[in-house]
C-alpha positions in Angstrom: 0.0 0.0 0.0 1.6 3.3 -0.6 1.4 5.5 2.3 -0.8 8.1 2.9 1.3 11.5 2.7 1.4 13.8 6.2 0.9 17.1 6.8 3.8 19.6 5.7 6.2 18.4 9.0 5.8 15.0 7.2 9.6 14.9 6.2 11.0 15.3 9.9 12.1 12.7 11.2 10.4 12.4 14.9 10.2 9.8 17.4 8.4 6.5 17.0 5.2 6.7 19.1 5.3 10.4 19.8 2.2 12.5 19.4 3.7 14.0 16.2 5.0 10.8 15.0 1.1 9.4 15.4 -0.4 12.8 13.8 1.9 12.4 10.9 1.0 8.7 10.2 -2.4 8.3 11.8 -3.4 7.7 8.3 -1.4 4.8 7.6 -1.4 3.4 11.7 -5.2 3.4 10.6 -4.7 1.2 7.3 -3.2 -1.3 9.2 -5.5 -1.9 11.6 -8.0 -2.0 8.7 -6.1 -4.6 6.6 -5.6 -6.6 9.5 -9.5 -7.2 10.1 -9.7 -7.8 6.1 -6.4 -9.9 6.3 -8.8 -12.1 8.9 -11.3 -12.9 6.6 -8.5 -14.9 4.4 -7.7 -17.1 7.4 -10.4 -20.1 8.6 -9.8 -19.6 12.0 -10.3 -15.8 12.8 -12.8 -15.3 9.4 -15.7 -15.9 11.8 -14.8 -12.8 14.0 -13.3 -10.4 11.2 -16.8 -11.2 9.7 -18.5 -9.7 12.4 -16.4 -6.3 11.6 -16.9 -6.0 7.5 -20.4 -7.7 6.9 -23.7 -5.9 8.3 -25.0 -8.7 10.6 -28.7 -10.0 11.9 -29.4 -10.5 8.0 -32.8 -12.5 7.2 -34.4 -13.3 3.7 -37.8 -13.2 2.5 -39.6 -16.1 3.0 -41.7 -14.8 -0.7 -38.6 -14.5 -2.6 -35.0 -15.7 -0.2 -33.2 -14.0 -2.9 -33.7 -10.8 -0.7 -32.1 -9.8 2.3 -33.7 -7.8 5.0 -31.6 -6.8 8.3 -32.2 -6.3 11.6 -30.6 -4.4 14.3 -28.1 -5.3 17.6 -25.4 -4.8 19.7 -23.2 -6.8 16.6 -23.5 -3.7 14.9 -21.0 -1.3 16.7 -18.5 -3.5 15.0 -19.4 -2.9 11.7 -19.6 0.7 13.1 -15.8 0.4 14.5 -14.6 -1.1 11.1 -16.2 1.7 9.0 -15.1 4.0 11.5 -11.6 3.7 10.3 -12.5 3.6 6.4 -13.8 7.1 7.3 -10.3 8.2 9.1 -8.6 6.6 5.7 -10.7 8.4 3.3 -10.4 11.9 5.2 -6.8 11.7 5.1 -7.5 10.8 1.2 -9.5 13.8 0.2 -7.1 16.0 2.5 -3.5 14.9 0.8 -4.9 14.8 -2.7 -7.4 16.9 -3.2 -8.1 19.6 -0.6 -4.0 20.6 0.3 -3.3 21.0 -3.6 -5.8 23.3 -4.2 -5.5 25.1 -1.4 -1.4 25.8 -2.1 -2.7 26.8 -5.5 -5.3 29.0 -3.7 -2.4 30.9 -1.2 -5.0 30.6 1.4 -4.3 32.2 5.1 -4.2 30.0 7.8 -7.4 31.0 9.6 -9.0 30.5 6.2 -7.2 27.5 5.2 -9.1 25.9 8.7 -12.4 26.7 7.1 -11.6 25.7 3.7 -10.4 22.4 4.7 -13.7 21.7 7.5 -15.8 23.0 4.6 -14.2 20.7 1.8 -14.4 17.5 3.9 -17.7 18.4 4.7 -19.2 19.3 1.6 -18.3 15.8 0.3 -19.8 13.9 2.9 -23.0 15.8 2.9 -23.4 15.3 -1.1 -22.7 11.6 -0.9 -24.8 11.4 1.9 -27.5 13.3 0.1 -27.3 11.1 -3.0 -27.9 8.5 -1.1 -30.7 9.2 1.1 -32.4 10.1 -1.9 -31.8 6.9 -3.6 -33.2 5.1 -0.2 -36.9 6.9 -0.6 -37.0 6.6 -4.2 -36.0 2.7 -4.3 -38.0 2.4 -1.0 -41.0 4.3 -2.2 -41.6 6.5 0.2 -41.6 9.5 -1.9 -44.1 8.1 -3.6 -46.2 6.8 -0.5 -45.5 8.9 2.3 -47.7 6.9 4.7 -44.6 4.1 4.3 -43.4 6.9 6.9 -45.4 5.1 9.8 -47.1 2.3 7.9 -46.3 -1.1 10.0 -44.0 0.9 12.5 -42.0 -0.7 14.3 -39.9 -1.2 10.8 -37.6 -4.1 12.8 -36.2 -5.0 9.2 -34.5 -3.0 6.7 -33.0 -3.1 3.7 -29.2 -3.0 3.2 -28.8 0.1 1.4 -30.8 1.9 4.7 -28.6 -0.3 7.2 -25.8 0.9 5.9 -26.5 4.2 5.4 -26.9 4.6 9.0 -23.7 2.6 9.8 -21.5 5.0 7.9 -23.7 8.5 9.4 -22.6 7.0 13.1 -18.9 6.1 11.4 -18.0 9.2 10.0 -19.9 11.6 12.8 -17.8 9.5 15.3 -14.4 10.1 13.9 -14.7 13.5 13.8 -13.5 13.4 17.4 -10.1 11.6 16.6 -9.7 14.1 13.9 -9.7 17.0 16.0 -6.5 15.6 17.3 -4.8 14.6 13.9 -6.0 18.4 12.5 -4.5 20.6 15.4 -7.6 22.1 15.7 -7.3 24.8 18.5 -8.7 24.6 21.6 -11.1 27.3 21.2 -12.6 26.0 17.5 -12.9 22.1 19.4 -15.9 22.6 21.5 -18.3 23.6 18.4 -16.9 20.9 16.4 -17.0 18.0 19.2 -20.8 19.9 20.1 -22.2 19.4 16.4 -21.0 16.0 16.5 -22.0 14.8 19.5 -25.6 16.1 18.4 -25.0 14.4 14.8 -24.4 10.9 16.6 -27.3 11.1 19.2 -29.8 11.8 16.6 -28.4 8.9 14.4 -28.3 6.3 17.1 -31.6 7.1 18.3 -33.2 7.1 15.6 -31.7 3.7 14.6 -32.4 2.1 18.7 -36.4 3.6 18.3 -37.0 2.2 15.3 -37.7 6.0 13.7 -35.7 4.9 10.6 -38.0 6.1 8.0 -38.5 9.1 9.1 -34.8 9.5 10.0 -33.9 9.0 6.3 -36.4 11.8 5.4 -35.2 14.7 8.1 -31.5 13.5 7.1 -32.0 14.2 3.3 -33.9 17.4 4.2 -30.7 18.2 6.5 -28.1 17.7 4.1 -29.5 19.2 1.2 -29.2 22.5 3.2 -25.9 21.5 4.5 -24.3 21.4 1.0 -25.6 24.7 0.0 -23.9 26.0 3.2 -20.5 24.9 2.6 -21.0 25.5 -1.1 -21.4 29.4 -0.2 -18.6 28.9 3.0 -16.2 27.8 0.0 -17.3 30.8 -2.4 -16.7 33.1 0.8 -13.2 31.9 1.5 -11.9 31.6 -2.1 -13.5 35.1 -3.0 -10.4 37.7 -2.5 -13.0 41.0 -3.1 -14.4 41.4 0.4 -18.2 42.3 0.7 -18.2 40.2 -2.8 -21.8 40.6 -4.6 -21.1 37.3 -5.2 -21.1 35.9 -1.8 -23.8 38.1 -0.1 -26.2 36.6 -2.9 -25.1 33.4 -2.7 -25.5 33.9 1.1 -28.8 34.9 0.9 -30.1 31.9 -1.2 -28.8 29.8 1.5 -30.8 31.4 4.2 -34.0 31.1 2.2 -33.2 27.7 1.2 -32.2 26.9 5.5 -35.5 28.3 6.2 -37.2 26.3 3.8 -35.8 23.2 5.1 -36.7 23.7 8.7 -40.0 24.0 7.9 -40.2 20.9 5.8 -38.3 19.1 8.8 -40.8 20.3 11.3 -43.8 19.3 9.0 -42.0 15.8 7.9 -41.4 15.0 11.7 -44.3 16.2 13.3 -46.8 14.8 11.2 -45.5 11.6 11.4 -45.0 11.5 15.1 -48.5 12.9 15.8 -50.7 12.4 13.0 -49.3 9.0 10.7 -47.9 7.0 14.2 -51.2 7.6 16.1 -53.7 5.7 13.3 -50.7 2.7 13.9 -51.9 0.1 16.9 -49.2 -0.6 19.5 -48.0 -4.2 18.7 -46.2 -4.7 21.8 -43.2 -5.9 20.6 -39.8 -5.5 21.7 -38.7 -2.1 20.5 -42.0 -0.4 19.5 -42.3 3.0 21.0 -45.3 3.9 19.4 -47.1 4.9 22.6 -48.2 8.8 23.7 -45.7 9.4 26.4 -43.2 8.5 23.9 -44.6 10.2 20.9 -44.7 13.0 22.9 -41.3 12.9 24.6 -40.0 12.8 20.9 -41.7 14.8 19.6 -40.8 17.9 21.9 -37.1 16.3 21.5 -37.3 17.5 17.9 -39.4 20.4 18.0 -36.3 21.4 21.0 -33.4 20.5 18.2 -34.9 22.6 15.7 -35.3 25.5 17.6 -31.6 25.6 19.0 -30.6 25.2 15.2 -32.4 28.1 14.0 -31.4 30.0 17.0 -27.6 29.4 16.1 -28.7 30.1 12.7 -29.7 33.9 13.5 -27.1 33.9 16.2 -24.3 33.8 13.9 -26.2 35.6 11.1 -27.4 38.7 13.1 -30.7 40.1 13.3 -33.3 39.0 10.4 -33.1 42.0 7.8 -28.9 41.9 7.9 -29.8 37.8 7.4 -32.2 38.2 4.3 -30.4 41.0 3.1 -33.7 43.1 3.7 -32.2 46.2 5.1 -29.2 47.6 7.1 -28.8 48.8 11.1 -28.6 52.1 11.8 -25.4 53.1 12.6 -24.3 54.6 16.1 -22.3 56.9 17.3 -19.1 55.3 18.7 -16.7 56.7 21.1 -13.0 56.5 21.0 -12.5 52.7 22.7 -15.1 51.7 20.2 -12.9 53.2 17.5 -9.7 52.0 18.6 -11.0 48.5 19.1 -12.3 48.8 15.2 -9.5 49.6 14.0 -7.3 47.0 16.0 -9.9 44.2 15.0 -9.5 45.7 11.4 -5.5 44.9 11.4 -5.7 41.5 13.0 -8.5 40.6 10.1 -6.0 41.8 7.7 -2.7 40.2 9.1 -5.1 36.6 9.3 -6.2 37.2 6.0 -2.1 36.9 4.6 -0.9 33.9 2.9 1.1 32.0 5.4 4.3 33.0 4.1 3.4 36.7 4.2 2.5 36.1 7.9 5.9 34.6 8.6 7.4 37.3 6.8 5.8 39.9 8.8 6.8 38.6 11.9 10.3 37.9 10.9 10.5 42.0 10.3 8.7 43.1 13.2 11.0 40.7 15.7 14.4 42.3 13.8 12.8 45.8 14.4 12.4 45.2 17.5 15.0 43.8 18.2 17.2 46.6 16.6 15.3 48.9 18.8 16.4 47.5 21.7 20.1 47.6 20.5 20.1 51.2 20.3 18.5 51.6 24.1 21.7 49.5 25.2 
């Protein structure tokens, strides 16, 4: 296998085992540990358990046509979720070394940018694939068609492998977005929002998949990532755009807040009718796993109304008030005093040292520490 390049310290030569050592070559540790489980299936004796880790398991056919495969769900399943877990870690470092760092050299990013560009091209690939293939689940499924399918013979204890997996690789990928915080040298102050989103990414997945809510999970998810493309298309028109206060971006930002809004009410409409309206005509069957009673309803359904309404609070949070959001108008400006000036205009430098290629930055700071250190010669 030919290893999986580093980041720019790649070529130092560092001790085995150290943390840069493991940053360097997490992407290759990784590989092995992959190859290993694959290696397994090869052998007689440890197939059986390596199976448990590469196929999805609890799998049961049709007794109308045993040609088709319907799954179930289990504990078995956090192996598969641990296997694909490190296919994710692989294919980050994959997109990062050959796609994402050559364009962004060719691109002379800044380093605070480069963060963004590099969260927002990871991300942006996920969310498309992940839309793609959401979409291909309701139209092979039919529930575009049928929307009833939502909550139609609910608890859905069986599902096809295309929705197993799909929900497999959302826990996978969400889940090593921790680790990668580490291999990134992501800063202490830009961890907590990252490790909060995905936190909030993997409790909706799991319980969705534990209740049984799979159908509808599918649904909300496709809604979800459709928006989320659109936002990291315009994040990646934002950062690559040198004109500041670009036509081009404050358009493009616009069309993403209509189209966020948009979503959120389809999500709210999707969810609630299903919970309230489709799940109520469905008896309680009793069985193991069916949480199709009011309490519960209820419990969820105030779970997601409570999600949605943090979102689009963090939406207008970071967006400002809603005529600045929808480009509807402008504040009036106030009369600021001297501090409030001063701090402008030192706010205003820092933006535009950040904004400087990373050589330029080093550059800068190489003049100001021989100026002052030539100033201090001349006190002596």
């Amino acid at each position: 296998m030919a290893p999986i390049k580093g980041r720019k310290s790649a070529n130092k030569n560092v001790p085995v085992l150290s943390h840069e050592f493991v940053i360097q070559n997490h992407a290759d540790i990784v590989s092995c540990v992959a190859m290993v489980i694959v290696i397994g299936l090869m052998v007689q004796f440890t197939s059986p358990l390596a199976y448990l880790f590469v196929a999805l398991q609890y799998g049961e056919s049709i007794e109308e046509n045993k040609a088709i495969l319907t799954y179930g769900t289990g504990l078995k399943d956090l192996l598969a979720t641990f296997f694909y877990f490190l296919i994710c870690i692989i294919f980050h470092a994959i997109i990062q070394e050959y796609v994402l760092d050559k364009v962004s050299r060719k691109l002379h990013l800044s380093k605070s940018k480069n963060s963004k560009f590099y969260e927002s091209g990871q991300l942006i690939v996920f969310n498309a694939v992940s839309m793609v293939w959401a979409l291909d689940i309701l139209v092979k499924e039919n529930w575009l068609a049928n929307l009833s399918l939502l909550w139609n013979g609910y608890p859905h204890n069986t599902l096809s492998f295309s929705t197993k997996f799909f929900y497999i690789i959302q826990f996978a990928y969400w889940a090593h977005i921790l680790p990668e915080l580490y291999f990134q040298k992501i800063k202490k102050e830009e961890m907590f929002n990252k490790i909060k989103y995905s936190i909030l990414y993997m409790a909706f997945v799991s319980t969705i998949y534990v209740t049984n809510f799979n159908r509808v999970g599918v649904v909300v998810l496709l809604l979800h990532y459709i928006s989320g493309v659109v936002y990291h298309a315009v994040q990646l028109i934002d950062i690559t755009e040198k004109e500041e206060d670009s036509k081009k971006v404050k358009f493009a930002q616009s069309v993403y807040n209509w189209i966020f809004l948009a979503v959120q009410v389809l999500i709210f409409i999707v969810s609630q009718v299903t919970l309230w309206f489709g799940l109520a005509s469905v008896e309680y069957s009793g069985e193991q796993r069916d949480f199709n009673t009011p309490l519960l309803r209820l419990l969820a359904s105030a779970s997601a109304l409570a999600v949605q309404i943090w979102i689009v609070y963090e939406f207008f949070n970071v967006n400002g008030n809603l005529s600045i959001s929808f480009g509807l108008g402008k504040q009036k400006s106030k009369v600021k005093t001297n501090d409030d000036a001063s701090k402008k205009r030192k706010k205003a430098a820092n933006k535009k040292f950040n904004e400087l290629t990373e050589a330029d930055q080093n550059i800068k700071k190489t003049a100001k520490a021989e100026l002052n250190k030539a100033i201090k010669s001349k006190k002596l």
